[in-house]
C-alpha positions in Angstrom: -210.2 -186.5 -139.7 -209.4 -189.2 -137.1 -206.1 -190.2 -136.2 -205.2 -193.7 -135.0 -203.8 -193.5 -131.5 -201.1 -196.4 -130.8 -200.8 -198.0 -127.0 -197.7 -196.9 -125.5 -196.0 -198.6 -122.3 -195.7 -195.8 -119.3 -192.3 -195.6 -121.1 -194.3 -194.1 -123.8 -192.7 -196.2 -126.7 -194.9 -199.0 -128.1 -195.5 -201.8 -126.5 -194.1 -204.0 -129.6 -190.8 -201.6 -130.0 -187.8 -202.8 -128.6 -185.3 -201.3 -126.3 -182.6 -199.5 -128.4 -181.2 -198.3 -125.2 -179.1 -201.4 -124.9 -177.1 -200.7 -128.1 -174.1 -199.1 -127.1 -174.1 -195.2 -128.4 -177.9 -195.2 -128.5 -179.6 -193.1 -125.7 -183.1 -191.9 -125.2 -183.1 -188.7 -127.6 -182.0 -190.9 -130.7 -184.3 -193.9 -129.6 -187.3 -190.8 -129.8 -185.9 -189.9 -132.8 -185.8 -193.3 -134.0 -189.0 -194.6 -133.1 -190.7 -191.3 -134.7 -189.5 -191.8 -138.3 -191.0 -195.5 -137.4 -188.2 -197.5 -136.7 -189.1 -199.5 -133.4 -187.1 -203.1 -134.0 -183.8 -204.2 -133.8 -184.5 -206.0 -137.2 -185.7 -202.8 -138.6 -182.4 -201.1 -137.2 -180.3 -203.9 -138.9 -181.4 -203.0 -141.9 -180.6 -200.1 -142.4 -176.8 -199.0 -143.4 -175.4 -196.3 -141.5 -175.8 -193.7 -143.7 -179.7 -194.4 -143.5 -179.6 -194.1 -139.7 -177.6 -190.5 -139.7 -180.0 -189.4 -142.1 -183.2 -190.5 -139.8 -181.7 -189.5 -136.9 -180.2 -186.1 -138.4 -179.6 -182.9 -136.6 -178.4 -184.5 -133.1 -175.1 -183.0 -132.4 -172.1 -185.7 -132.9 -173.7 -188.1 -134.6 -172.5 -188.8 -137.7 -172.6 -191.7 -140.1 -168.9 -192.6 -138.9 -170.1 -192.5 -134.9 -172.8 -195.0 -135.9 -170.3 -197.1 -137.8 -167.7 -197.1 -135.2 -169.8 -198.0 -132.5 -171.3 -200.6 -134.8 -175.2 -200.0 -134.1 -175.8 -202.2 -137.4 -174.1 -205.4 -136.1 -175.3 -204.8 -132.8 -179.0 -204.4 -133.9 -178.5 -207.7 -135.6 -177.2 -209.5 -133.0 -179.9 -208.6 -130.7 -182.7 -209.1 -133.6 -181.3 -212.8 -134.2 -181.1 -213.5 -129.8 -184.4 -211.8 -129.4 -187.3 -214.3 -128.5 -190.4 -212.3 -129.8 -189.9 -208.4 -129.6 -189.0 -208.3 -125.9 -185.2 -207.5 -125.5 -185.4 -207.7 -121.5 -185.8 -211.4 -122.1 -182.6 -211.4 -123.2 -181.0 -209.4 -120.3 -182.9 -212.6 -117.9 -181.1 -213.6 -114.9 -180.5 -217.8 -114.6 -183.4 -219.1 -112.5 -182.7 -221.1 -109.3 -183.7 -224.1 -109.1 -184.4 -225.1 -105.1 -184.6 -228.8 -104.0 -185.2 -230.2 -101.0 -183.9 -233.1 -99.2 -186.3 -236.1 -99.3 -187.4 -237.2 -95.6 
């Protein structure tokens, strides 16, 4: 029986998966969580209604369908999916590059 092995960043999420860290309410237990019943996406988050979120993400005390509704993880997800160039969120944390210019002599 063999069993595809996916490449993981030292992180250990995918290297495709984006950063549900940045969405407010979401730490590192329900991104696992998240990521293991195969969601890895902001679009993939989007989705989903609330209810279908609680239920992946199910037995993590406090977090209930209302939690996820109230902190608005949907619209948040979308948001970030529409901004997103390709699947890396840092891009859209990038600081303004400087542009240096010199006098002519």
């Amino acid at each position: 029986m063999s069993k595809e092995r996916l490449d993981t960043s030292s992180s250990g999420r995918r290297p495709d998966a984006d950063d549900f860290k940045i969405v407010t309410g979401i730490g590192p237990g329900v991104e696992k969580r998240l990521n293991n019943v195969g969601i890895f996406t902001f679009a993939q988050l989007g989705a989903l209604s609330p209810a279908d979120i609680a239920a992946a993400v199910t037995g993590i005390s406090g977090l209930t369908t209302e939690r996820i509704i109230k902190q608005d993880w949907v619209g948040q997800a979308r948001k970030l999916a529409a901004h997103s160039t390709g699947s890396n969120p840092d891009l859209i944390k990038q600081e303004p590059q400087l542009t240096v210019t010199t006098p002519h002599g």
